[in-house]
Structures are given as structure tokens and as C-alpha cells.
C-alpha positions as CSV (number, residue, x, y, z in Angstrom):
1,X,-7.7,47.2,24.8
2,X,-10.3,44.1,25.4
3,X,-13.2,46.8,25.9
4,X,-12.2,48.1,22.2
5,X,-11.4,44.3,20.6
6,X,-15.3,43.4,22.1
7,X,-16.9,46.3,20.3
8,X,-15.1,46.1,17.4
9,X,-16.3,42.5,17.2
10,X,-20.1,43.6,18.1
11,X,-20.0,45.8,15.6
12,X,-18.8,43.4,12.8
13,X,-21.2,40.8,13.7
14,X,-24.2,43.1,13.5
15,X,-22.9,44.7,9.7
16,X,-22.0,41.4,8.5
17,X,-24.2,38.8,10.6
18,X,-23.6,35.6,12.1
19,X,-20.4,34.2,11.2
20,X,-20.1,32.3,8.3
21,X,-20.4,28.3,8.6
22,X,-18.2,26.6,6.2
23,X,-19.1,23.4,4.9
24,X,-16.9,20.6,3.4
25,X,-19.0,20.0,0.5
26,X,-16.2,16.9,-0.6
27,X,-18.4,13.6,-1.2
28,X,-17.3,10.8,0.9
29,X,-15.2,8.5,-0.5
30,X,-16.5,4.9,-1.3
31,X,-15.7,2.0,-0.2
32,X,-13.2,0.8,-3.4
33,X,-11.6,4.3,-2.9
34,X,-10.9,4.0,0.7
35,X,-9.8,0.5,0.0
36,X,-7.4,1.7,-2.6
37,X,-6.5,4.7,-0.5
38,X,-5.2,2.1,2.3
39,X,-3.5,0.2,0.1
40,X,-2.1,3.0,-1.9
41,X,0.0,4.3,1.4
42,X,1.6,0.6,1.4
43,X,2.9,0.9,-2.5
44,X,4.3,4.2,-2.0
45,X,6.3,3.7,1.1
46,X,7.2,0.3,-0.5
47,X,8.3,2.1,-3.9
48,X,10.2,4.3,-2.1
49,X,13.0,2.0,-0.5
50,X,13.6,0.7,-3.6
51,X,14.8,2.4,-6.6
52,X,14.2,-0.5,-8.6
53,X,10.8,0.1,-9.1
54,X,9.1,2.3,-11.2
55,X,7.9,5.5,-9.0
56,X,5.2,6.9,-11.2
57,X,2.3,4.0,-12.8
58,X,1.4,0.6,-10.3
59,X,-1.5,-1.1,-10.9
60,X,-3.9,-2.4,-8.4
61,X,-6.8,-5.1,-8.2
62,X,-9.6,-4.8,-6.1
63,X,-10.6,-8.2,-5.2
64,X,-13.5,-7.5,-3.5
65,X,-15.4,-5.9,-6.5
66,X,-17.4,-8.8,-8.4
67,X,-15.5,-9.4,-11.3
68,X,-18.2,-8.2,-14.5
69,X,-16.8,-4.7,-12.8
70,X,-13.7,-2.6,-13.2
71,X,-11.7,-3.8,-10.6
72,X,-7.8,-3.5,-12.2
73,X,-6.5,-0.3,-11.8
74,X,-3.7,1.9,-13.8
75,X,-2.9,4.4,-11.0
76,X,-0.6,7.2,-11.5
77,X,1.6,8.0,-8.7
78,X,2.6,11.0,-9.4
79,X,-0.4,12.9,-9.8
80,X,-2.4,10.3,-7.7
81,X,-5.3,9.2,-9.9
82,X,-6.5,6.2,-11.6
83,X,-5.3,6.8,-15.5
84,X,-7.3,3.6,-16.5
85,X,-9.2,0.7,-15.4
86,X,-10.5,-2.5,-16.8
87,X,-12.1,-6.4,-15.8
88,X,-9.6,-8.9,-14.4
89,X,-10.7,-12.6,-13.8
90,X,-9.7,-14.6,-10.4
91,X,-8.4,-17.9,-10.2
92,X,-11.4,-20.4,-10.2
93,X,-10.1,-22.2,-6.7
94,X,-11.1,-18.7,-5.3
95,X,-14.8,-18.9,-5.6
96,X,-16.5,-20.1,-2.5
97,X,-20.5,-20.7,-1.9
98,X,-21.2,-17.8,-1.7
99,X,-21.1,-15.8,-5.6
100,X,-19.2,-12.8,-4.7
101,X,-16.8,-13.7,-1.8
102,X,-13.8,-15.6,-2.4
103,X,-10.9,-17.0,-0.6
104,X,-7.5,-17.1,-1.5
105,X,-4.4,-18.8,-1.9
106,X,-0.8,-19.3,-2.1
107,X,-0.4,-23.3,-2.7
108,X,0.3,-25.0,-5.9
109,X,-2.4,-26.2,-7.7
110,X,-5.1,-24.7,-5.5
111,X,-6.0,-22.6,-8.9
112,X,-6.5,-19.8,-6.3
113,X,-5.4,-16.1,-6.7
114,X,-2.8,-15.0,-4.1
115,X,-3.1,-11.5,-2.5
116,X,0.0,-9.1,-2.3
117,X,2.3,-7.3,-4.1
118,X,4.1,-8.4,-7.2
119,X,7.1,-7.8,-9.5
120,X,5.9,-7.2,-13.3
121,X,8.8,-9.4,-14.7
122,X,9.7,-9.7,-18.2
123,X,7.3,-11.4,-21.3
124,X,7.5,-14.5,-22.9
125,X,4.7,-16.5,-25.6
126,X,2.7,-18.6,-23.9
127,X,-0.1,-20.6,-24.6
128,X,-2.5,-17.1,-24.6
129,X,0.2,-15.3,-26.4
130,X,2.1,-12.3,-25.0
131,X,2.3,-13.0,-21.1
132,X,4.2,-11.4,-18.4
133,X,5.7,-13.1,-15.8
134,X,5.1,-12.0,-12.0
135,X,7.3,-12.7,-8.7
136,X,5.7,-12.3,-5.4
137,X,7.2,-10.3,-2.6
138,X,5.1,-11.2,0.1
139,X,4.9,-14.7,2.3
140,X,0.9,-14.4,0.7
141,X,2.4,-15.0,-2.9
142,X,5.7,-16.2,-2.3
143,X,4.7,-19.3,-5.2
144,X,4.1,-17.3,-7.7
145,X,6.6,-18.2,-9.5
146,X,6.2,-22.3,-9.4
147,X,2.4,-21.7,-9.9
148,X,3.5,-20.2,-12.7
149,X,1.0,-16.9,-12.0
150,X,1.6,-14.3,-14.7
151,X,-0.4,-11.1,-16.3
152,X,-1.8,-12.3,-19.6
153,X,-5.0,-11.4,-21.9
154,X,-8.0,-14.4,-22.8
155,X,-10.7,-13.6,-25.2
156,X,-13.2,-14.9,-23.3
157,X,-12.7,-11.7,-20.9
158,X,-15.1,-9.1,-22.3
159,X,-13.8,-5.4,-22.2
160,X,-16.6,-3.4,-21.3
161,X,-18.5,-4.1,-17.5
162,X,-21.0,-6.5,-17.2
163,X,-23.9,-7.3,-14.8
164,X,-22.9,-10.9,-14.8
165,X,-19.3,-12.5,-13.4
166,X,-17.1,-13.3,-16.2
167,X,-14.4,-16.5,-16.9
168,X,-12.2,-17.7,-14.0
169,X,-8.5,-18.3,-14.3
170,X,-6.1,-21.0,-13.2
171,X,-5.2,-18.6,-10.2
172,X,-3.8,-15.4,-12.7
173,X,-5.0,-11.7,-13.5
174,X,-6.0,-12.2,-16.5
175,X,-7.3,-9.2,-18.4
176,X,-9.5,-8.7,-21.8
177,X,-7.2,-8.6,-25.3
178,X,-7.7,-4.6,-25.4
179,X,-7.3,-3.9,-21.9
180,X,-3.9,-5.7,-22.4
181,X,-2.8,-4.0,-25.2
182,X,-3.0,-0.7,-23.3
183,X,-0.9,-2.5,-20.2
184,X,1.8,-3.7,-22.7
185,X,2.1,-0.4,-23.5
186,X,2.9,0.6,-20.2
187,X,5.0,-2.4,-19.0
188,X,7.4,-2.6,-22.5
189,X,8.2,1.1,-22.2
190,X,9.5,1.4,-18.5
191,X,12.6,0.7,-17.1
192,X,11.6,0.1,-13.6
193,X,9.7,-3.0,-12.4
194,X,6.2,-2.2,-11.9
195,X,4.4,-2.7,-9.1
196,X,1.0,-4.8,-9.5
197,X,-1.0,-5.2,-6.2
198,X,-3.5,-7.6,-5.3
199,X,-5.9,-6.8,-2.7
200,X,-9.2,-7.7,-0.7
């Protein structure tokens, strides 16, 4: 039986050649997309525990892309891919010496932005209009609330990237008056809480 199996496999390897190599040909992801990725995992199994929370859009933000780029993220959980994306300013208490790296924060009046995960509460009119209110669920944002951090929309935040940083906050994600418009969207019509991430 072995003398039969070896010719049989001489014979197809000199008809149809060497065996053929196969090559992943999938581009490796970068850096924001394995960043993402990581975080992503986190969310879900989060999400999951809790039926609270809405199961198919979070958003995340990418605090370690300068802010003139896209670095807010509409991510749909369901068929896992970003659905949108826009600018979002940091809090100016984030910006250190160095343009580009920041630090961050969870104390009152450090005018910092706070890493973690956050509850997309309910809206109210603030001093820039339509706002949402956010409640943090890790010990990284726990303030949120007294800093009075929430998701709202400032003209001076252009819509389209830029090669330059744009406007610091008081320590909120605040977003262009367009890009806003589409998150309202999203935020008024669901039930759930959504999740909005803040990472580095």
C-alpha cells in the first residue's frame, strides 16, 4: 500500500509540478487598526455582560492619532467595520512638550481627557447647543461626571482632515457641527446606551 501511495504521489508531482505555495496576500494591518483591534475585543466582551448597552454601533477614539486626522470612530459591531469617522479635539491639559504626545487625566480641573470607556447618557442645551452627557465606567474616568465631560459639537472643529492640529477642549470629545449631526442620529434613535471608548 505505501509502495502504491509513493508512486502515485511521484507521478502527480511530475504531471502537475512542484506543489503549490500559497501565499497570504492580506496587507498587514496598521498600527490604528491593531490598536482598534485590541481594544475592540475589550468592548465586545464588555457589551456582552450587559444588556443594557447597545450591541451593534460603539464609537471609539484613537488618541494617539494627531488630532487634524480622523481619529473618532462609528464602528459597527455587527458586521465589524468602521461605518464612519471624523476629527475629535482633546482636552487642552493633555498637550505636553512634545506636539503629538499627550498625557491624560482624571482630576477636576486638570482640563485633561480621561481614557476609558463611557456611557452615552442623555442630551441637554448647553452652552454649544445640543450636548450629551457621558458617565465613566472605569477608575481612569470615574469624574466624568463632576468634570462635567460630555460629547458635544464647536464650530471651530473643521470637518474635513487637516495637516495641522485643530482646537483643544476643556477635557471633552468634542466633534465638528456635521460630524455631530451624523452621531445624534445615531445616539437619539437607540435604545441602548452606547458605548464611547477612549483610547491611547
Amino acid at each position: 500500500m505505501k509502495i502504491y501511495s509513493l508512486i502515485f504521489l511521484f507521478f502527480t508531482i511530475s504531471f502537475f509540478g512542484n506543489p503549490v505555495e500559497i501565499k497570504n496576500d492580506t496587507p498587514p494591518l496598521s498600527p490604528e487598526m491593531e490598536r482598534l483591534n485590541t481594544e475592540l475585543l475589550d468592548v465586545k466582551a464588555m457589551i456582552k455582560k450587559n444588556a443594557a448597552y447597545n450591541t451593534k454601533i460603539a464609537f471609539f477614539i484613537d488618541m494617539r492619532i494627531k488630532s487634524g486626522k480622523n481619529r473618532f470612530f462609528v464602528y459597527d459591531l455587527e458586521k465589524d467595520e468602521i461605518v464612519d469617522q471624523g476629527l475629535v479635539a482633546n482636552g487642552f491639559g493633555s498637550e505636553t512638550t512634545t506636539r503629538g504626545e499627550l498625557k491624560f487625566s482624571n482630576e477636576p480641573n486638570s482640563k485633561c481627557t480621561s481614557l476609558g470607556k463611557y456611557i452615552v447618557g442623555k442630551s441637554y442645551r448647553g452652552m454649544f447647543g445640543k450636548s450629551y452627557k457621558l458617565s465613566g465606567l472605569d477608575e481612569t474616568n470615574s469624574n466624568a461626571a463632576k468634570r462635567a465631560i460630555v460629547l458635544h459639537s464647536y464650530s471651530a472643529v473643521p470637518n474635513e482632515e487637516q495637516d495641522y492640529y485643530i482646537a483643544n477642549s476643556h477635557g471633552c470629545p468634542m466633534v465638528s457641527e456635521a460630524f455631530f449631526k451624523k452621531l445624534e442620529k445615531i445616539i437619539d434613535s437607540s435604545k441602548p446606551n452606547i458605548i464611547l471608548h477612549i483610547y491611547y
